[in-house]
Structures are given as C-alpha cells and as structure tokens.
C-alpha positions as CSV (number, residue, x, y, z in Angstrom):
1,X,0.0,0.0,0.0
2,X,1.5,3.5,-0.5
3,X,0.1,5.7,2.8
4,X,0.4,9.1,4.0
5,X,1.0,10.2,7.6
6,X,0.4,13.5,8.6
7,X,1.4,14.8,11.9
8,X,2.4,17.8,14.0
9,X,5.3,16.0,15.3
10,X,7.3,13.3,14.3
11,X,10.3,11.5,17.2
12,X,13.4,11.9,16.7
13,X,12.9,14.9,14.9
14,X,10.7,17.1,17.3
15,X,8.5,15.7,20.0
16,X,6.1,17.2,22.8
17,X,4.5,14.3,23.9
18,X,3.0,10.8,22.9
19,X,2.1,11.9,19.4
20,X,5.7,11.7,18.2
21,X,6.8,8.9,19.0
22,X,3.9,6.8,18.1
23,X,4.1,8.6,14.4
24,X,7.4,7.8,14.4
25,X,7.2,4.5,15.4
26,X,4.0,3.5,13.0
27,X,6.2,4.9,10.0
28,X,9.1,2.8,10.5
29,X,7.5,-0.5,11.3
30,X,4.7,0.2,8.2
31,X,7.9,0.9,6.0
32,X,9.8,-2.0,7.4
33,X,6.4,-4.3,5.9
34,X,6.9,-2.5,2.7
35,X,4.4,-0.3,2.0
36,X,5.4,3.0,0.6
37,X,5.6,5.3,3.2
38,X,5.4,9.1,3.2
39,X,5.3,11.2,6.5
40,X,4.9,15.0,6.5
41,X,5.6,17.6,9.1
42,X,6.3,21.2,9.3
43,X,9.8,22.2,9.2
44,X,10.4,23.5,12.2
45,X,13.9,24.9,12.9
46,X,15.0,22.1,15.2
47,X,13.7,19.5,12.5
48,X,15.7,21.2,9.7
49,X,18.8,21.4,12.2
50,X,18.8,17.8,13.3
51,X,21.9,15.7,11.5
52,X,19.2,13.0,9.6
53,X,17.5,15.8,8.0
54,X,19.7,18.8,7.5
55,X,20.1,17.0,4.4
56,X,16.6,17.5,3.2
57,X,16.6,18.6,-0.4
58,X,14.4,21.3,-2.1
59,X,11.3,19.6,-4.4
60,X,9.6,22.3,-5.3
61,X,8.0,26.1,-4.2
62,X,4.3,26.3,-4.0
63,X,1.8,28.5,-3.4
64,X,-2.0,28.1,-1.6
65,X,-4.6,30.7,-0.8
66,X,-5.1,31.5,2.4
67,X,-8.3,34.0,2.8
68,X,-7.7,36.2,0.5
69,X,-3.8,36.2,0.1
70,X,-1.8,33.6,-2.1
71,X,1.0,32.4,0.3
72,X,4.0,30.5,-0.6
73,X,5.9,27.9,0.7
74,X,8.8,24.9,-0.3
75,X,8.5,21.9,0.1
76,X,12.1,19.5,1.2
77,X,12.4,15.9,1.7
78,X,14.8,13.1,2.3
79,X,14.3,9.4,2.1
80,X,15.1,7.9,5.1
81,X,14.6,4.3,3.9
82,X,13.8,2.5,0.6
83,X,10.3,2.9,1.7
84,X,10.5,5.9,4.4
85,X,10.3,9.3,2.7
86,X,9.6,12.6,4.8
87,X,8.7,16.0,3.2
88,X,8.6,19.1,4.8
89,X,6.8,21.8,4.6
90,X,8.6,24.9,4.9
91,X,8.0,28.7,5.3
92,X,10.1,30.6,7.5
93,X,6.9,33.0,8.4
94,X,5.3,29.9,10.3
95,X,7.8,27.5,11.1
96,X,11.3,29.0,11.6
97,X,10.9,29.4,15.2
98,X,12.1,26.5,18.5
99,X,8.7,25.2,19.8
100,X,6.3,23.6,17.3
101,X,3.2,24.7,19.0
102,X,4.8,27.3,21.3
103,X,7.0,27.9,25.0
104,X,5.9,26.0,27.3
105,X,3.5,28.9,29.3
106,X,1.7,29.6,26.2
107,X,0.4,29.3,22.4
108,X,1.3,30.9,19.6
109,X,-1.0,33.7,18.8
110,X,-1.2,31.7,14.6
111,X,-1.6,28.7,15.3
112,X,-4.3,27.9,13.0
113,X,-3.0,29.7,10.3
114,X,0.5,28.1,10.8
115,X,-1.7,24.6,10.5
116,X,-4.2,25.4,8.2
117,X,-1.3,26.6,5.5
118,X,0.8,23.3,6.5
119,X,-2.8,21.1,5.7
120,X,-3.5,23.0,2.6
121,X,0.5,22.1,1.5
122,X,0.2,18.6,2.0
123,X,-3.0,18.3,-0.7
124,X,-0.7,20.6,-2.7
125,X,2.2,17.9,-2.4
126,X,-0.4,15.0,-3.6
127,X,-1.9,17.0,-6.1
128,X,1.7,17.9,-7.6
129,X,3.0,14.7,-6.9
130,X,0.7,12.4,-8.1
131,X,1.8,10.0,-5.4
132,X,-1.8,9.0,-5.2
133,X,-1.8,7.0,-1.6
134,X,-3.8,4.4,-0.7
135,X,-4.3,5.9,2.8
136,X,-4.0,9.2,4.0
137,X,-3.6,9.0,8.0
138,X,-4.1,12.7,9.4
139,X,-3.1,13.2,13.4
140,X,-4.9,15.5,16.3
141,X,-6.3,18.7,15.2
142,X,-3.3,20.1,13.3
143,X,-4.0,18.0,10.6
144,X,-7.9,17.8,11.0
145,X,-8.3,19.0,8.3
146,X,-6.8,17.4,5.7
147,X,-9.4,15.1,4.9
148,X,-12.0,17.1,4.0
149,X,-9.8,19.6,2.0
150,X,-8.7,16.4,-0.1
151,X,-12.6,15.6,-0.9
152,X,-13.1,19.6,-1.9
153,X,-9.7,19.7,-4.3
154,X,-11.0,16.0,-5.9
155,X,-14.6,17.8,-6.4
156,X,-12.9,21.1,-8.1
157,X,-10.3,19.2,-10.2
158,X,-12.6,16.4,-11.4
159,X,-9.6,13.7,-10.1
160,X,-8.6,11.1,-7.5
161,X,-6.1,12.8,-5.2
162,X,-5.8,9.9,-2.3
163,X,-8.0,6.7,-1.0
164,X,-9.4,6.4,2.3
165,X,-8.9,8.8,5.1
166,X,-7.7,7.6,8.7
167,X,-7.8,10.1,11.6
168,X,-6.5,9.1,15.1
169,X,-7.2,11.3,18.2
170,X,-4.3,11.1,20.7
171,X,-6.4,13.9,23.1
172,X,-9.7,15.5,22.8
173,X,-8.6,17.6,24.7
174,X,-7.1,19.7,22.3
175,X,-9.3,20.9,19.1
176,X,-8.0,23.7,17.9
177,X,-10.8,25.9,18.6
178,X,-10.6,29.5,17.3
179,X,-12.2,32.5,16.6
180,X,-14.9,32.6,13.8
181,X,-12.6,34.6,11.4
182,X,-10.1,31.6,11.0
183,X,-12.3,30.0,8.4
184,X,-12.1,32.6,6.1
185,X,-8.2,31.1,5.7
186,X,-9.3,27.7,5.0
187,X,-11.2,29.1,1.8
188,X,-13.6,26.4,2.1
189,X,-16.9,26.5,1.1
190,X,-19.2,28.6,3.2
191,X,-22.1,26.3,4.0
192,X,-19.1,24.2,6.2
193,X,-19.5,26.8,9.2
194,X,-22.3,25.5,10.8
195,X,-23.3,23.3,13.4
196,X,-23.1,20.4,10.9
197,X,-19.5,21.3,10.0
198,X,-16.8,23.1,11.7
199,X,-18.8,25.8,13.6
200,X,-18.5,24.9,18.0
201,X,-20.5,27.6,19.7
202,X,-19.7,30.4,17.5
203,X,-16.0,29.1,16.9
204,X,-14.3,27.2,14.6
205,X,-13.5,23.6,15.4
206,X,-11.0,22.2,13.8
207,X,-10.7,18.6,15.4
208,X,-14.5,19.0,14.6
209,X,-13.3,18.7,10.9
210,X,-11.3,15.4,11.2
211,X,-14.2,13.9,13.0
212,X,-17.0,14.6,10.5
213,X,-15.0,14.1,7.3
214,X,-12.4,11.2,7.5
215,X,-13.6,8.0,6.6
216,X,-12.2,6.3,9.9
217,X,-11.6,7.0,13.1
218,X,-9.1,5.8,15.6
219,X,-8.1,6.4,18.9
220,X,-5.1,4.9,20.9
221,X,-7.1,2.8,23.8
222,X,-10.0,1.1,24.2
223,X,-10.8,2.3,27.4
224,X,-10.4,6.1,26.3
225,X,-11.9,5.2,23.1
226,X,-15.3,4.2,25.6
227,X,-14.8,7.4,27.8
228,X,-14.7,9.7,24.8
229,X,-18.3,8.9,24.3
230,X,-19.5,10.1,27.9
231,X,-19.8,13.8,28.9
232,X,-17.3,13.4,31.6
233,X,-14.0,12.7,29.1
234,X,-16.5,13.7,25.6
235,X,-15.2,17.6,26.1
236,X,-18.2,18.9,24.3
237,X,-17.7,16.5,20.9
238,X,-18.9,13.2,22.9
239,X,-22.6,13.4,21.0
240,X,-20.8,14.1,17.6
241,X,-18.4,10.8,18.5
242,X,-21.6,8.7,19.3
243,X,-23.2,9.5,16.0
244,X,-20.3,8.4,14.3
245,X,-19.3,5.7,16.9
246,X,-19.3,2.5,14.2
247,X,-16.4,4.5,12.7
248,X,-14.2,4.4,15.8
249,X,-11.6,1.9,16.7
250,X,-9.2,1.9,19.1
251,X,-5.5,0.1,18.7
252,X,-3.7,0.8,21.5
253,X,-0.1,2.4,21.5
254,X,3.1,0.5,20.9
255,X,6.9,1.3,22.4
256,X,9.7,1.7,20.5
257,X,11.7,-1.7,22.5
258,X,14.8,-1.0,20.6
259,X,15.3,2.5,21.9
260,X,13.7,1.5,25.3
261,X,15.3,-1.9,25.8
262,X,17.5,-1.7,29.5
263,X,19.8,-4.6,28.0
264,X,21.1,-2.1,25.4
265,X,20.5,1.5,26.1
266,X,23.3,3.9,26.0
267,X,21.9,6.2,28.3
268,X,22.5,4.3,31.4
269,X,25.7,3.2,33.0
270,X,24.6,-0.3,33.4
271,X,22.4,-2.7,31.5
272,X,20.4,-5.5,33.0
273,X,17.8,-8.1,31.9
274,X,14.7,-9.0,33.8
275,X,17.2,-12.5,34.7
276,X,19.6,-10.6,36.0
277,X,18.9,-7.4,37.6
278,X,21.8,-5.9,39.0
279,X,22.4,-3.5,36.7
280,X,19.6,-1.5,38.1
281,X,20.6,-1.1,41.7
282,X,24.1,0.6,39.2
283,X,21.4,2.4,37.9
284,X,19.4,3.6,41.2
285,X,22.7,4.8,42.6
286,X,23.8,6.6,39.6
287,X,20.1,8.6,39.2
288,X,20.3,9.4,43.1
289,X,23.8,11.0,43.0
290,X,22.7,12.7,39.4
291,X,19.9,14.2,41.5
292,X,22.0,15.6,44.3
293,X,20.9,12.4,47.0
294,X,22.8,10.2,49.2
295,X,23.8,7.2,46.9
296,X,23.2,4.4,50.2
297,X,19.5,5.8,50.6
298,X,17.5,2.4,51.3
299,X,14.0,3.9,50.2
300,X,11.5,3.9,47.8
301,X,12.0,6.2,44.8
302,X,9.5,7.4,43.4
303,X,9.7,9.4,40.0
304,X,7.5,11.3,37.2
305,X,8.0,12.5,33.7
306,X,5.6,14.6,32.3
307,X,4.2,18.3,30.9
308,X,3.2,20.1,34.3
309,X,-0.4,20.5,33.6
310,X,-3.6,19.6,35.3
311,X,-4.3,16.9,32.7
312,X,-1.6,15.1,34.5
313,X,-2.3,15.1,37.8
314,X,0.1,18.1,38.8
315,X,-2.4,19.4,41.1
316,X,-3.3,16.4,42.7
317,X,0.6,15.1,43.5
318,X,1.0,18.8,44.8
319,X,-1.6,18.1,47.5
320,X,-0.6,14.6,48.2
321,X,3.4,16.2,48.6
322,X,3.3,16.0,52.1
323,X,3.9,11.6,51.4
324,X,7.3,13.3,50.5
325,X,7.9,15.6,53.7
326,X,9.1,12.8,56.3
327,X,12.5,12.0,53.8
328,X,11.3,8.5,54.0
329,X,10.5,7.9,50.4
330,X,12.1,10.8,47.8
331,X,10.4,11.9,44.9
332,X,12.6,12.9,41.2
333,X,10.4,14.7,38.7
334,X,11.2,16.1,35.2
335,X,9.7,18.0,32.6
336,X,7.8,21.5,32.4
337,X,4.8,23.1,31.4
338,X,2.2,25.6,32.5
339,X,4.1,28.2,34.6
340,X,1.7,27.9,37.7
341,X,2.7,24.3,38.4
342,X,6.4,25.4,37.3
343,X,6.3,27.6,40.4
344,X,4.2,25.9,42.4
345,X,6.5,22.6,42.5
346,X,9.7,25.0,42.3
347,X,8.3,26.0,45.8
348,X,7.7,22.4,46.8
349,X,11.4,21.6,46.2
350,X,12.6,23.8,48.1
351,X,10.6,23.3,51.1
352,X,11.7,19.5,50.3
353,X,14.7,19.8,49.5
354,X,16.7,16.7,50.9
355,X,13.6,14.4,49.7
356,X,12.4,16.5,46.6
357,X,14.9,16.4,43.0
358,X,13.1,18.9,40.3
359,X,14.3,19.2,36.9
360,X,12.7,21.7,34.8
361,X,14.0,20.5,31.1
362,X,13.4,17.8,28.7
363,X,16.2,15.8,28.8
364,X,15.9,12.7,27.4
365,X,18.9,10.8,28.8
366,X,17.6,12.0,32.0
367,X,14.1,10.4,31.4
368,X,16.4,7.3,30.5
369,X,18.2,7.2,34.3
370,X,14.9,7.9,35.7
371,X,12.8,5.2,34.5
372,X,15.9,2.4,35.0
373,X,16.3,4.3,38.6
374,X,13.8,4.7,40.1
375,X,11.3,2.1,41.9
376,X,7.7,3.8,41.5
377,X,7.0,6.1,38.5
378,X,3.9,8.0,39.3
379,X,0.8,9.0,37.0
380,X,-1.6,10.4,38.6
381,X,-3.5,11.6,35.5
382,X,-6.7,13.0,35.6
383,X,-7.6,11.7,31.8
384,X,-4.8,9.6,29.9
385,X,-5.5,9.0,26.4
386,X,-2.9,6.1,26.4
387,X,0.1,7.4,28.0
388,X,3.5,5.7,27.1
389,X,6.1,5.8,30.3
390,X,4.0,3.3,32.1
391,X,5.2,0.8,29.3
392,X,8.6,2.1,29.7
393,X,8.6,1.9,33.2
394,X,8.0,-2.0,33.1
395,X,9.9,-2.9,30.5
396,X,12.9,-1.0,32.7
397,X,11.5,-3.3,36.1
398,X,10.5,0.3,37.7
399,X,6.7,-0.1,38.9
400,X,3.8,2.1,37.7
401,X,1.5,3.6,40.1
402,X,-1.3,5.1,37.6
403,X,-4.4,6.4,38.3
404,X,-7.5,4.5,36.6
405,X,-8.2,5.6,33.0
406,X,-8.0,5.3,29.2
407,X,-4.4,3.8,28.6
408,X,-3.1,3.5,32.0
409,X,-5.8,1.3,32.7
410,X,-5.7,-1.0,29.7
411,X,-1.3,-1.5,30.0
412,X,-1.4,-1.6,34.0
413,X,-2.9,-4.7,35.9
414,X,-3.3,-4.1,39.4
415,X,-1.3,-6.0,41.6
416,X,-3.9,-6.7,44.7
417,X,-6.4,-6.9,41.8
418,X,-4.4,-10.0,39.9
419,X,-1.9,-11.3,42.2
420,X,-0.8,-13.3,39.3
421,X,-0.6,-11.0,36.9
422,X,-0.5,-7.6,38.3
423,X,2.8,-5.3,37.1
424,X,1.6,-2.1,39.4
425,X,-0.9,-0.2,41.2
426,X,-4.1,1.7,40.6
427,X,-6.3,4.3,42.2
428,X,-9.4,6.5,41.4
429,X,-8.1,9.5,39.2
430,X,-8.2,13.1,40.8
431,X,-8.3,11.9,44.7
432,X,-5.2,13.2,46.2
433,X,-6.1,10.4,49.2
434,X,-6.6,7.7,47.0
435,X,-2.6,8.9,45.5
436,X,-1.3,8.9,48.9
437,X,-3.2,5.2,49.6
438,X,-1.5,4.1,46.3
439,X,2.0,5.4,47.2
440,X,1.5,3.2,51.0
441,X,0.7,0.4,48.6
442,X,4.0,0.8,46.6
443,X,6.2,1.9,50.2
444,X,4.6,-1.6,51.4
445,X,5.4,-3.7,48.2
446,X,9.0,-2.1,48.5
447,X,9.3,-3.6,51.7
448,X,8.8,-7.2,50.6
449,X,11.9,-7.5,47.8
450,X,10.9,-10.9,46.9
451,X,7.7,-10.2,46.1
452,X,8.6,-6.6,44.5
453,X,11.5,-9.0,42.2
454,X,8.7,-11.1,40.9
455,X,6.8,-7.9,39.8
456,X,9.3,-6.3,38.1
457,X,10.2,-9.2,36.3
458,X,6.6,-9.8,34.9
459,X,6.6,-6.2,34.1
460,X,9.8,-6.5,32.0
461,X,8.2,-9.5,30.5
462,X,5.3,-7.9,29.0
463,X,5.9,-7.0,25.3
464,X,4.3,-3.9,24.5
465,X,6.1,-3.2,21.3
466,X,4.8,-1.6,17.8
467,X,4.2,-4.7,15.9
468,X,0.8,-5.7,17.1
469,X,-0.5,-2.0,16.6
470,X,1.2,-1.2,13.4
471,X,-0.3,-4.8,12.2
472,X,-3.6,-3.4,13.7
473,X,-3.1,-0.1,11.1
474,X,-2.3,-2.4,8.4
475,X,-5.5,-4.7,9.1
476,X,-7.2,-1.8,9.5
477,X,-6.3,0.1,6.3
478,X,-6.8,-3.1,4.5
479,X,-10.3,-3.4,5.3
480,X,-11.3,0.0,4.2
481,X,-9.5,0.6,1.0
C-alpha cells in the first residue's frame, strides 16, 4: 500500500509528547512491511537542524490561498529508507521558530494559520505529486483537516487525489478551537461553518473537521476510546463521536523496544535483563547522585516525567506532597509546562529539598536514568489517552503507580487486583487520598523485595512493542480501501 501520515510531530525529529513517538514508530514498522511510506511535518527549525534531515533537499515552491492572500511555501524531503520518505513543509513566516506549537506557558498567537497553510500544503504535495496513496492518516487537530480539503480539491479538479482517510485522536482535549474569522483562511466553502461542520459555539473547530470528514476514526485505547463517548472525558464533541461511533476503533499504543530496551541503552551506566537485575541497583545509585541524594538511601524512589499541567495530575501530587515531607521515600520529577505548576512545584522543592529532586527541562537521557532508577514512577492523571512511560517503566523493572483511565488502565494490571498477573498499582483518578493510599501500597510492596522482584520481572516481560498495533493499522487500512 503506499500511505500518508500526517502529523504535528514526528520522534526523533521534534516531539512534545505521545504523538511523536507513536508517528514515528507507526512509520518505521509500516515501511519495514513495505508499503510506501510518506510522512509529513512542518519544518520546524529544530527539525531542519537535526543531522538526519539537515540534508533535506528542495522539491519544489508552492503557493496556496489563504483567505484572501496567495502564500508560498517549499517543500524539502529526504528518504530515510527504501520505503520511508519525509517532506517538509517549509516557510520561514510559520515554522522557523524552537517550539512547534509554542513555549511551554503559552500558544502561539497563529496557530491555525500556521496549521491550516501546512494542511493545505500537504494536498498541494499530492496534487503535484501524483503519489496517489492508498491511505491518508491525518493526526490531532493540526491535521484535521486534511481530509475534507482532499474531498473539496477532488470535487474542483474532477480527479482522485488519495484513497481512504484515517484520523486518530491522541487527546480530545485539544481541538483547535478559534475565533470565527479563522475560516475565512481555510477558503472552504461557506455552508461548512455550521453546526453540521466546523462551527462549535460560535468558533471554529478544527478537530471538529477530522471527525466529520475522515472516513475512519481511531483512537489509541479502548478504554479512552469508551470514555470519549461520555460527557465526563467527551469535552463537548462526545454526541458528535456517538453518532459516528461504528467508525471508531481503538488500537492501543506501541513502544519503540529497541530505543527503550535496558539490555542495550546507552543512556544508562549499566544494562540488565529481567534474569539478571543488578544493573539497576548501578542504575538507582547513579540517578540518586545525578539528583544531588545520598547514593546508600534504602528507600523507595518514586519518579515522574511529564508536561506540568492539570491533565496530568500536577495538582493532585502537589496536594498529596506532604507523602514526600518525612524523607522517607524521595520523589525525582522532570519535565515543564504551565508556569503555575512550574512555580508551584519549584516551591515544593525547596521546602523538600533533601527528599524532593526537580528538573525543569526535557532531557531525554535523563528520562532514561529515571525510569531504569527509580522504583515507582507516578501518573496520577486526571484523563490519559494512552500514555507511554508506564510501558517504559515495566519494561525497565520500575513499577507504575497510575491512576484508573484510558491507557493507564488498559497496559497496567493491578497487583492486589491479579496477584498473578498484576505489574503495578491503581487508584481513582483526581483523589489526592486515593494517590497517597497508592503510594503506602508501593512503600509496602517495597518492603517485601521478593515479592517486589517477581513484579518487576513480569513487568519487564510484558511486550508492548509496535508490531501488534502497526499490524492493527495495516488490518485496519486493508479493510477499508
């Protein structure tokens, strides 16, 4: 099959969260089955920078109309495989700047222009192209809406551009919602802003698009793919999803195992196997000395990774911190986000200093020590399409302690639950006193190393690599085209 991704983000190349490395990973193994594989993303400075694509080599200019202006842009590409290509869509205006979406306390001001002219340049490419895919698989509400642009160019040009359309949701909670004037950019036709097409209480939505228009949708759970349809996790969209519910599937989220595999990764200054396991205790020592701690601390560890918003469970953790006061257990987290929770938990380490490690960065030989050192790694999330460092965390022997939802509940098995078969712990999402009951749970399980050993080694077991979803895709495409 030739098929089209289309995504905001794309790992190694620029990543913010889940999104990338999932695109990344479908790509590869999709290729490696040999289809004919061709990914497109913005180029962002960091992309055009990185050593596998500075490379990228100039296709052609091309120009869309946006409103009432006729903008231009170039597109680049390089072939990363026999069957992996990646074009890039570059303007300087839009997508010469560090973040892809924006710093980490807030958006930029254009985003739906930026993404609307990157949507409109990928039809462009398979208009000028004549690549002609099989599949066109569009991601989140940057590239919403793709699909229906496609179905407009085919009606003005009288031609086949592309096949079926696949659209994944990887979080409703982000539509790309903006002001009513945004759709004069897309330049589609005028009877689409309404209630029946992009229109969301006197906005635009653009996620809105992707769900109306693509011939398939997907999401990356089954459990989240169940919640979406209930007011509680629906966000406003959940009577939309419902109508158009036969449509949705769910394949659940893969792990790249050969960049997260502790018998092999470079990041750590010792490599063990779930048969031998001494290479993590190297590992613990090294994270806690790393993170300014006493190296002979006998303890639980307890760790996080994550963008410091609510979504996650920031607020919740902050009010269960006081777990963390006694020095008993200590506590390593990493990442950044909104800049309430940035200061907030910058006030928390301090008080906490000799039990507390913060790291505001993205680091990702960090995140590499931390989920091969630590014990516990924490998710407290409040909703959690999938998630992917509670896969991480057991294939590296470190215990998840998630809260109950979408992902975290379909990759975690409780271990009170299934004595047998439980590889971490559970609790209700957004209860700060369920989290604390949790982290007893894990302080208790610490306690007992035999039993703790057995754990992690059924963790490590589990194989929650990319070939069983991007087999799912391919079984999926299949059966549409």
């Amino acid at each position: 099959m030739r098929i089209v991704h289309a995504t905001g983000e794309l790992f190694p190349y620029i990543k913010t969260g889940g999104l990338a490395d999932v695109v990344g990973a479908v790509t590869n193994a999709l290729a490696g089955y040999g289809h004919e594989v061709a990914a497109f993303l913005p180029g962002y400075r960091p992309v055009l920078e990185h050593p596998e694509l500075a490379g990228a080599e100039k296709v052609f200019s091309f120009g869309v109309d946006m409103g009432s202006d006729f903008l231009k842009g170039e597109i680049r590409s390089v072939k990363l495989s026999k069957n992996l290509t990646v074009y890039l869509v570059c303007r300087d205006e839009y997508f010469d700047r560090r973040y892809p979406y924006g710093p980490p306390d807030r958006d930029y001001e254009d985003n739906a222009e930026r993404f609307i002219f990157f949507s409109k340049a990928v039809v462009e490419v398979l208009v000028r192209t004549g690549f002609k895919p099989d599949i066109v698989h569009c991601h989140d509400w940057q590239t919403a809406l793709i699909p229906l642009m496609l179905r407009i160019e085919e009606r003005r040009r009288a031609v086949a551009i592309a096949g079926k359309t696949v659209f994944t949701i990887h979080n409703l909670a982000f539509q790309g919602i903006y002001p009513h004037k945004v759709f004069e950019l897309t330049n589609l036709p005028v009877e689409l802003l309404n209630i029946d097409g992009l229109e969301f209480y006197g906005q635009v939505n653009l996620l809105k698009g992707g769900i109306l228009f693509s011939d398939q949708l997907t999401t990356v759970s089954p459990t989240y793919a169940r919640e979406i349809l209930t007011p509680e996790f629906g966000c406003g969209l959940e009577g939309l999803l419902s109508m158009r519910s036969d449509e949705l599937v769910s394949v659940l989220n893969g792990i790249d195992q050969d960049v997260w595999d502790p018998q092999t990764d470079s990041h750590l200054p010792a490599n063990y196997s779930n048969s031998d396991l001494k290479g993590k205790e190297t590992c613990r020592r090294a994270l806690l000395r790393e993170c300014g701690f006493d190296e002979r601390f006998t303890g639980p560890v307890f760790a996080m990774i994550c963008r410091f918003t609510e979504q996650k469970g920031m607020g919740v953790l902050l009010e269960a911190g006081d777990f963390f006061a006694g020095g008993e257990s200590l506590l390593i987290l990493l990442g950044s986000g909104q800049e309430y929770y940035e200061r907030k938990f910058t006030e928390f380490a301090t008080r906490n200093s000799k039990s507390v490690y913060l790291g505001l960065k993205h680091d990702e030989g960090m995140s590499h020590l931390i989920e091969a050192g630590s014990d516990f790694f924490l998710m407290p999330s409040i909703f959690e399409p999938c998630g992917l460092n509670q896969m991480y965390s057991q294939r590296y022997g470190t215990v998840p302690v998630v809260s109950r939802v979408g992902g975290l509940a379909d990759t975690v098995i409780d271990i009170d639950e299934s004595p047998g078969k439980g590889t971490g712990i559970h609790f209700s999402p957004g209860d700060s006193g369920e989290l604390r009951k949790a982290m007893k749970r894990a302080t208790a399980l610490f306690a007992d190393k035999k039993r703790l050993g057995g754990i992690r080694q059924r963790g490590m077991k589990t194989d929650f690599g990319w070939k069983t979803a991007a087999r799912a895709y391919e079984s999926l495409y299949r059966e549409i085209i």
